[in-house]
PAKEKE-708686 format. One record per residue (C-alpha): residue in three letters; x, y, z; residue number from 1. Coordinates in steps of 0.001 Angstrom, whole numbers, plus 500000, padded with zeros to 6 digits. Example, Ala and Ser with C-alpha at 12.3 -4.5 7.8 and 13.67 -1.06 7.14 Angstrom:
2
<node "ALA", <512300, 495500, 507800>, 1>
<node "SER", <513670, 498940, 507140>, 2>
***
This chain:
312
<node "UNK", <529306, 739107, 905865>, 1>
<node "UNK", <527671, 741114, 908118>, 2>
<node "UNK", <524857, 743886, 906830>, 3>
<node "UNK", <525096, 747369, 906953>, 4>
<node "UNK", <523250, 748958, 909312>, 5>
<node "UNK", <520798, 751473, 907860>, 6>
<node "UNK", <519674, 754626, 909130>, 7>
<node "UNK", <516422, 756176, 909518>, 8>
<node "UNK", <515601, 758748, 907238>, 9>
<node "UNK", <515462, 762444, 909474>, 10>
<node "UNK", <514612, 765628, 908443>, 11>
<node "UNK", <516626, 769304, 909059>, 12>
<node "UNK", <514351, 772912, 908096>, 13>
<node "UNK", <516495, 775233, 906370>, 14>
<node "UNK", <515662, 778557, 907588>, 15>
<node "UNK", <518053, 780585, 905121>, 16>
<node "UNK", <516432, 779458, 901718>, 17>
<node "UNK", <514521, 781557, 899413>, 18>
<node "UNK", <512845, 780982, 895533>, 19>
<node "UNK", <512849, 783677, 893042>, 20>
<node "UNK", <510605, 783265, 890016>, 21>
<node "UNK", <511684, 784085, 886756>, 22>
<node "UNK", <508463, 784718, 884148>, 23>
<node "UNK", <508175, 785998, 880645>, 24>
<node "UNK", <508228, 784633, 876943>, 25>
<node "UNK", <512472, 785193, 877385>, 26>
<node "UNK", <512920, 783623, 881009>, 27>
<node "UNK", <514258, 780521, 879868>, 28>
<node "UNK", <516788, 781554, 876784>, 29>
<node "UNK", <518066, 784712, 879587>, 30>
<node "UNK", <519009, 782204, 882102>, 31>
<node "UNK", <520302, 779498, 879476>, 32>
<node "UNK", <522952, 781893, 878362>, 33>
<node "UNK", <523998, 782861, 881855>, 34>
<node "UNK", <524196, 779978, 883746>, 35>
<node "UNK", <526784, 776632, 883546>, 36>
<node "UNK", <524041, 774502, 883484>, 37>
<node "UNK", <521508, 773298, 880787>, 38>
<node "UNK", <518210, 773677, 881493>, 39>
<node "UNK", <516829, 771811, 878381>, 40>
<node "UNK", <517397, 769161, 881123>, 41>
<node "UNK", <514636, 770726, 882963>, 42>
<node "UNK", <511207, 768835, 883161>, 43>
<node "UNK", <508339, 768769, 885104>, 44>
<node "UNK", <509726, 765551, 887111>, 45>
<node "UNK", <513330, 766997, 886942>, 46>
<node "UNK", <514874, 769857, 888137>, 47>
<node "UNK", <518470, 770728, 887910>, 48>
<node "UNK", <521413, 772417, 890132>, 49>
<node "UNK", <523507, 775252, 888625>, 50>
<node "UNK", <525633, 777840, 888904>, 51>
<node "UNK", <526019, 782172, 888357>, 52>
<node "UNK", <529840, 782669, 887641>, 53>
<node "UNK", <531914, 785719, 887279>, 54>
<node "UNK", <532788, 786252, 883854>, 55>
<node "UNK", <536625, 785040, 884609>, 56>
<node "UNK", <534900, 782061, 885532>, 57>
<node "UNK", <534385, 782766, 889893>, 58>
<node "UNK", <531877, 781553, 891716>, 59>
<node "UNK", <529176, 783759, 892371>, 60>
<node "UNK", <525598, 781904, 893148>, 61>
<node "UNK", <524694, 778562, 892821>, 62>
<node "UNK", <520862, 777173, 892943>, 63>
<node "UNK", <517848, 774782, 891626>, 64>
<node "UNK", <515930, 775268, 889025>, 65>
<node "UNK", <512233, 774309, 888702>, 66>
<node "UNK", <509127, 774291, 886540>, 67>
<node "UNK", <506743, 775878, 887348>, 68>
<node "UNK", <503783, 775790, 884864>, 69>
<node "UNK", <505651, 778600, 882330>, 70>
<node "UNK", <507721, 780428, 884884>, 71>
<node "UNK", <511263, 779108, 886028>, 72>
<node "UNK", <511616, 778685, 890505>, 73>
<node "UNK", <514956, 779640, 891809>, 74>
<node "UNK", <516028, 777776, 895157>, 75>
<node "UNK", <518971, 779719, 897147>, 76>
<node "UNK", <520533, 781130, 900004>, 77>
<node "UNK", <518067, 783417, 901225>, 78>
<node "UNK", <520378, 786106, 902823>, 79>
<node "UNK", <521848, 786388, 899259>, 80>
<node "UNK", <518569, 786367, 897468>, 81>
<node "UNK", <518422, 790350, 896723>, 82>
<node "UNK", <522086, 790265, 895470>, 83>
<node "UNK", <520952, 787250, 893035>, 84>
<node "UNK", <517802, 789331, 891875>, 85>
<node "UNK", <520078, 792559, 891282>, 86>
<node "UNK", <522699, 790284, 888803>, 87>
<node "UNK", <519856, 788845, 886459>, 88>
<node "UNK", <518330, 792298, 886286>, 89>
<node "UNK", <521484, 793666, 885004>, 90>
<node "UNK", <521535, 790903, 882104>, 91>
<node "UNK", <518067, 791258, 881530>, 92>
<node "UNK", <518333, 794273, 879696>, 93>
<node "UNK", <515329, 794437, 877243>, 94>
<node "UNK", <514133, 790790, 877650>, 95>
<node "UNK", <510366, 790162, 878148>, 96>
<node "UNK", <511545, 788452, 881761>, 97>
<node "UNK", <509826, 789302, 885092>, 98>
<node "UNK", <512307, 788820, 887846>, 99>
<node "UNK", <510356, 788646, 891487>, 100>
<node "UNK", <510949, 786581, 894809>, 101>
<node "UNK", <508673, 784138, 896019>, 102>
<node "UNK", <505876, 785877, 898303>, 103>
<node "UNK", <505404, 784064, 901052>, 104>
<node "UNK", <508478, 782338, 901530>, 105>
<node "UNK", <508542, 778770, 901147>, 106>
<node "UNK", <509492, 776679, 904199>, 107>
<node "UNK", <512694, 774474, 902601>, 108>
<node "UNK", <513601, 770816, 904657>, 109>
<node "UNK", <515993, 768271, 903312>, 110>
<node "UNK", <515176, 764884, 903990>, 111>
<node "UNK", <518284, 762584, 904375>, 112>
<node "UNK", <519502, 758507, 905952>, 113>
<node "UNK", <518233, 755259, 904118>, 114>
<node "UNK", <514704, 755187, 901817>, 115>
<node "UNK", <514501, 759168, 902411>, 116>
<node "UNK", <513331, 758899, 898665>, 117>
<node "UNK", <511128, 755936, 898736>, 118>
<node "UNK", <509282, 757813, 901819>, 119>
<node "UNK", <509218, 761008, 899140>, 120>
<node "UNK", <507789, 758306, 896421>, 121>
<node "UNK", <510517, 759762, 894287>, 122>
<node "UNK", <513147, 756861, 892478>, 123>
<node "UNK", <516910, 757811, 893468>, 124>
<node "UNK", <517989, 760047, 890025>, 125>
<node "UNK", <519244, 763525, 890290>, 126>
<node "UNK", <516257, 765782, 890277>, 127>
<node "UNK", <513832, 763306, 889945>, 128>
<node "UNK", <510863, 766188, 891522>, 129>
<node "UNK", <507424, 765495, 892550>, 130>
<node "UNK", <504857, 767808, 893713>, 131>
<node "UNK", <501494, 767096, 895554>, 132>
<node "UNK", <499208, 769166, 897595>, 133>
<node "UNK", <500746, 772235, 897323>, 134>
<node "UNK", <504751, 770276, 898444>, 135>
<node "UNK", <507307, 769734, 896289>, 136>
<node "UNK", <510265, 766913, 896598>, 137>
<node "UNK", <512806, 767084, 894849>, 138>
<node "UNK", <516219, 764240, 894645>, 139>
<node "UNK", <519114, 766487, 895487>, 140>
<node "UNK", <519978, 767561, 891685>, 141>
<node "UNK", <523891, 766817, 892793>, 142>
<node "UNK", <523948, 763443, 894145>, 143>
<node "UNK", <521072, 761742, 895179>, 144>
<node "UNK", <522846, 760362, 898339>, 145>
<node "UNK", <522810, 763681, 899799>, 146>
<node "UNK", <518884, 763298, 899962>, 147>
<node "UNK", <515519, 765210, 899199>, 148>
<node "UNK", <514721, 768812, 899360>, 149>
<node "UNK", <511172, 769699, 900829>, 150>
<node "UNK", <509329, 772845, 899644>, 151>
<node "UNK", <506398, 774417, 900860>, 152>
<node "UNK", <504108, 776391, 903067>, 153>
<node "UNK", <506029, 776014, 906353>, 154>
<node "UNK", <502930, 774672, 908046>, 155>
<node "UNK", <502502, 771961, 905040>, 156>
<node "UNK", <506207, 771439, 905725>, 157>
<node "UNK", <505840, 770599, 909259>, 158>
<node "UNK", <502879, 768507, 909082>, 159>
<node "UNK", <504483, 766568, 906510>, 160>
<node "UNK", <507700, 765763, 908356>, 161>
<node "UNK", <505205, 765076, 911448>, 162>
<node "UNK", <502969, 762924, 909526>, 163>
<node "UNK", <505679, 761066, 908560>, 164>
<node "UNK", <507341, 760071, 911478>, 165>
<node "UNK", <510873, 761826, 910150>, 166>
<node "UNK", <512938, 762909, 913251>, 167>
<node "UNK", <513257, 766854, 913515>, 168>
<node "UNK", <517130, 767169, 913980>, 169>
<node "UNK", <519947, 769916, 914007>, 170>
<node "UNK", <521439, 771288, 910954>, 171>
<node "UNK", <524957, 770083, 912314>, 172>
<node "UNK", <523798, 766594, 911617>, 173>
<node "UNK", <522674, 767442, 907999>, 174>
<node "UNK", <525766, 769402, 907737>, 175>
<node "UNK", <528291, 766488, 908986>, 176>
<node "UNK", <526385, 763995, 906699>, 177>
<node "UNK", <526730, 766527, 903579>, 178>
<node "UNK", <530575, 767496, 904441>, 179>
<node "UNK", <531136, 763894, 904118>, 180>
<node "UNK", <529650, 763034, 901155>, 181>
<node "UNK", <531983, 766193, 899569>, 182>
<node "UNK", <528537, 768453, 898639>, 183>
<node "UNK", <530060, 771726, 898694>, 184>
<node "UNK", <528198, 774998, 900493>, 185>
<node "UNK", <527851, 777949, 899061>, 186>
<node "UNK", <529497, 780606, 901613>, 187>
<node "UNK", <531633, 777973, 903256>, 188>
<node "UNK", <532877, 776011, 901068>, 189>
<node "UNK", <532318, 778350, 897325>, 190>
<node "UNK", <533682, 781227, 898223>, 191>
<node "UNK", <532313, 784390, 896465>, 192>
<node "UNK", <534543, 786163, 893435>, 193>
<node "UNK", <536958, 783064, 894226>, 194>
<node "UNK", <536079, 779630, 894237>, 195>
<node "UNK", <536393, 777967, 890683>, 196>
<node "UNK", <534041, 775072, 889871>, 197>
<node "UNK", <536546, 772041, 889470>, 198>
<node "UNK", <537834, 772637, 892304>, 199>
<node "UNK", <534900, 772239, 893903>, 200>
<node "UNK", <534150, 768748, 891775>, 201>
<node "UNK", <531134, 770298, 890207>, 202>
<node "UNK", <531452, 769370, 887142>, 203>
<node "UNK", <531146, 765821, 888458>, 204>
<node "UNK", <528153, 766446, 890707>, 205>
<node "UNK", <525684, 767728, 887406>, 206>
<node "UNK", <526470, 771280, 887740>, 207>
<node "UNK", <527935, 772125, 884618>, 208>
<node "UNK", <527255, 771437, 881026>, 209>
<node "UNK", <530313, 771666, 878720>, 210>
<node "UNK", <528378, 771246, 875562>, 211>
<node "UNK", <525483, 773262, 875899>, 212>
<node "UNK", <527439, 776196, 874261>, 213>
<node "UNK", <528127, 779823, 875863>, 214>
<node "UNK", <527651, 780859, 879433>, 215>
<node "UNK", <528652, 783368, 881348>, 216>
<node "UNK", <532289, 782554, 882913>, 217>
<node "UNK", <532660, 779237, 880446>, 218>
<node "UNK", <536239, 779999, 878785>, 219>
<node "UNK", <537791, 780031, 882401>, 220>
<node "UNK", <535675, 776578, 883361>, 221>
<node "UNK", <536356, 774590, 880050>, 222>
<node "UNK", <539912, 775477, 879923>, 223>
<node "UNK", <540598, 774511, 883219>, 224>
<node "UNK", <538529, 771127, 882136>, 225>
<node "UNK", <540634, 770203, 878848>, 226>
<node "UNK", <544009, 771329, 879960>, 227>
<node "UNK", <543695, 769701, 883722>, 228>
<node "UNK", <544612, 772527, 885209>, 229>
<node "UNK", <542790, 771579, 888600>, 230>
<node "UNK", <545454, 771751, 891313>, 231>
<node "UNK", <543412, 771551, 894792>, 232>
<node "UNK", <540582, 770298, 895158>, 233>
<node "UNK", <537369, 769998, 898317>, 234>
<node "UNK", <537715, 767166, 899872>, 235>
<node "UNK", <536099, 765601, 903181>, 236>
<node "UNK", <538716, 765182, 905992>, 237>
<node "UNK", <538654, 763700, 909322>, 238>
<node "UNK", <539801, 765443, 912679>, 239>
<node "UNK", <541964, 763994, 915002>, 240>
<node "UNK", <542493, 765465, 917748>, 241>
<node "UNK", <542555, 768885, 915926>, 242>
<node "UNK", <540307, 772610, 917288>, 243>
<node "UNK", <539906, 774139, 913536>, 244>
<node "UNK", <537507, 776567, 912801>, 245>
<node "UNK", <537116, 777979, 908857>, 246>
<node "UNK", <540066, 779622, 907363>, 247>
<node "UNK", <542651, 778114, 909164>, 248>
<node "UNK", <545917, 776589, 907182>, 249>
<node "UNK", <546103, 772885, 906820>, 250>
<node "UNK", <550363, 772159, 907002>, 251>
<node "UNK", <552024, 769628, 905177>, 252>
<node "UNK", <555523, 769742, 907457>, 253>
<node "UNK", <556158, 773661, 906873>, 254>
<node "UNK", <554540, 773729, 903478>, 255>
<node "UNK", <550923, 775427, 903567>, 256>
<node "UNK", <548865, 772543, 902244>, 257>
<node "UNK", <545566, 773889, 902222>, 258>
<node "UNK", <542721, 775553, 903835>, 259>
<node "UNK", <540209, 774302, 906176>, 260>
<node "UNK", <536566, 775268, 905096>, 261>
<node "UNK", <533219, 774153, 906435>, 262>
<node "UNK", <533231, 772506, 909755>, 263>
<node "UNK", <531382, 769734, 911979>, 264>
<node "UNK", <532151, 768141, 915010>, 265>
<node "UNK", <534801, 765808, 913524>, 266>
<node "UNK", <534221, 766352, 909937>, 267>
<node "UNK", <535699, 769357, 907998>, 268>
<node "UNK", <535448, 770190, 904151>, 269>
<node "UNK", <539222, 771738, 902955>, 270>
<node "UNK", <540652, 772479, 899725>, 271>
<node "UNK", <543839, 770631, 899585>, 272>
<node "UNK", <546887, 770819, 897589>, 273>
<node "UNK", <545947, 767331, 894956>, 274>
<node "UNK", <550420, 767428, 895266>, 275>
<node "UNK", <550470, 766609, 899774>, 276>
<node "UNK", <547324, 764691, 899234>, 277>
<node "UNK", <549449, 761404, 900186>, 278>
<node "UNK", <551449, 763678, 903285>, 279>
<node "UNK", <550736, 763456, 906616>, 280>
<node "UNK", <548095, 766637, 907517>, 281>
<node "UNK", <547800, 769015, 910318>, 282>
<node "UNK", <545989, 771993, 911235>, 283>
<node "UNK", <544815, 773150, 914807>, 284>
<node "UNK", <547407, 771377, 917013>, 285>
<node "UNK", <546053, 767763, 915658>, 286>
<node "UNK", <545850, 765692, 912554>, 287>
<node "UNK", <544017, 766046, 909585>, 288>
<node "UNK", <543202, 762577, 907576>, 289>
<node "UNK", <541418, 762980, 904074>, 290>
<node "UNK", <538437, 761221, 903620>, 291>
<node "UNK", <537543, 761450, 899792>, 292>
<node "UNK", <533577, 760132, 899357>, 293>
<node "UNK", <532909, 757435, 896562>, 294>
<node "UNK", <532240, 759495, 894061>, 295>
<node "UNK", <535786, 761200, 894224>, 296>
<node "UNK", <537345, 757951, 892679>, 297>
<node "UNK", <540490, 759992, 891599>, 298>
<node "UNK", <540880, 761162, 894806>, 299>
<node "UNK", <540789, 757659, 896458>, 300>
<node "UNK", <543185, 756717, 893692>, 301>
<node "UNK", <545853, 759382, 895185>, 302>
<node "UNK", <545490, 758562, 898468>, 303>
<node "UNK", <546221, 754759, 897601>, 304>
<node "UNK", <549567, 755568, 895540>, 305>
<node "UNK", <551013, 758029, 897609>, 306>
<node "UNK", <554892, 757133, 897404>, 307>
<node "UNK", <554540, 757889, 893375>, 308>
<node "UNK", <552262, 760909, 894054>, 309>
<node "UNK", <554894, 762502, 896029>, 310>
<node "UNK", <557505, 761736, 893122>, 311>
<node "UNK", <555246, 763211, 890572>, 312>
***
């Protein structure tokens, strides 16, 4: 049988990421009540990916958590970093919390292809974090296939990468390699005030806890979770032969299907309808062929029984 070919690791800067650090004898037990994660699963060598949900259970933020020494580091979207710092000030309230970004800015690269985490000298567990001369690697919290996430001065950053030998390339490539492997975007794929969690598989990529008790939005989320409520679902697709751009409808025939989401090149992320899953897809004058990755077993199961799918 012939070997799969690997690929060398490459690296990708992420301009639009920004830390907040949370401080204060309360920091931890305000955030553990807000967010659907658990941070007593935070360590030193382990950081974790969570969410900020409305309380009927929307998507609002998503980011890491770190140590760091006896404050907490928040990783996010840096356009949306103010709007994240105005929410936790509202539940703050009278908690001995100090709630400040990150002055200067960190530099944040993901490093992703074959051994990206055995060139980070980190072994291949979500959130498995190291940090070293002022650089911090972390295992992407969600699935460690996605890669590692690079944080740092932005010169460190850059002499790292350089050091290294790790291939500067576009975000388009990280972004076709992450659409495929089904790691959702906030912005793209989680919509604000509408995106629910299982829809978006989180729950099976280590973003929520169901029994670390109360958080903000968790009736919504652990309803949906017992009853199997989850009717669509992101899922990777392939593009044949189809021009789509976000927001356009994905047809089934003349039923609506779903809705195409983040795109690159041939690869698109769209939440889909789990009951045309099996149908033939189209959307932008071409065809539109789910590709589930191999941690959406479910998924694959679908697309393998389609005939009894359709029936159900």
């Amino acid at each position: 049988m012939e070997k799969m070919k690997k690929s060398m690791p490459s690296a990708t800067l992420l301009e639009n990421r920004a830390c907040l650090r949370l401080s204060g004898k309360d920091a931890t037990s305000l955030l553990q009540g807000l967010v659907s994660n658990d941070l007593d699963r935070l360590a030193p060598d382990r950081s974790i990916y969570t969410t900020l949900l409305t309380p009927q259970g929307k998507f609002l933020f998503d980011f890491f958590v770190h140590r760091d020494n006896w404050a907490l580091m928040l990783e996010t979207a840096g356009d949306r970093l103010a709007d994240l710092q105005r929410r936790l000030t509202l539940y703050r309230l009278r908690a001995d919390v100090v709630i400040e970004p990150v002055e200067p800015a960190p530099l944040v690269a993901v490093l992703f292809g074959d051994d990206a985490g055995t060139l980070a000298g980190l072994p291949a567990e979500p959130g498995a974090t190291r940090t070293a001369d002022g650089l911090t690697w972390t295992i992407d919290p969600r699935l460690p296939a996605l890669g590692v996430w690079l944080r740092g001065a932005p010169e460190a950053v850059r002499d790292w990468i350089e050091t290294t030998g790790l291939a500067l390339v576009e975000h388009a490539v990280f972004a076709r390699h992450r659409i495929s492997l089904a790691v959702p975007e906030a912005g793209s794929d989680l919509v604000v005030d509408k995106s629910i969690l299982l829809e978006a598989g989180l729950d099976q990529l280590n973003g929520v806890a169901f029994d670390k008790g109360c958080f903000v939005g968790q009736e919504l989320t652990a309803r949906t979770h017992y009853r199997g409520l989850v009717k669509r679902r992101l899922v990777p697709v392939r593009l044949e032969g189809a021009s789509v751009e976000p927001g356009f409808a994905i047809m089934a025939g003349a039923v609506e299907a779903g809705e195409i989401r983040s795109v690159a090149g041939d690869m698109a992320m769209a939440l889909l309808r789990l009951d045309r899953l099996g149908s033939p897809l189209e959307a932008g004058g071409g065809a539109v062929l789910p590709a589930p990755a191999f941690w959406q077993a479910d998924l694959i199961e679908r697309l393998a029984q389609p005939l009894e799918q359709e029936k159900g």
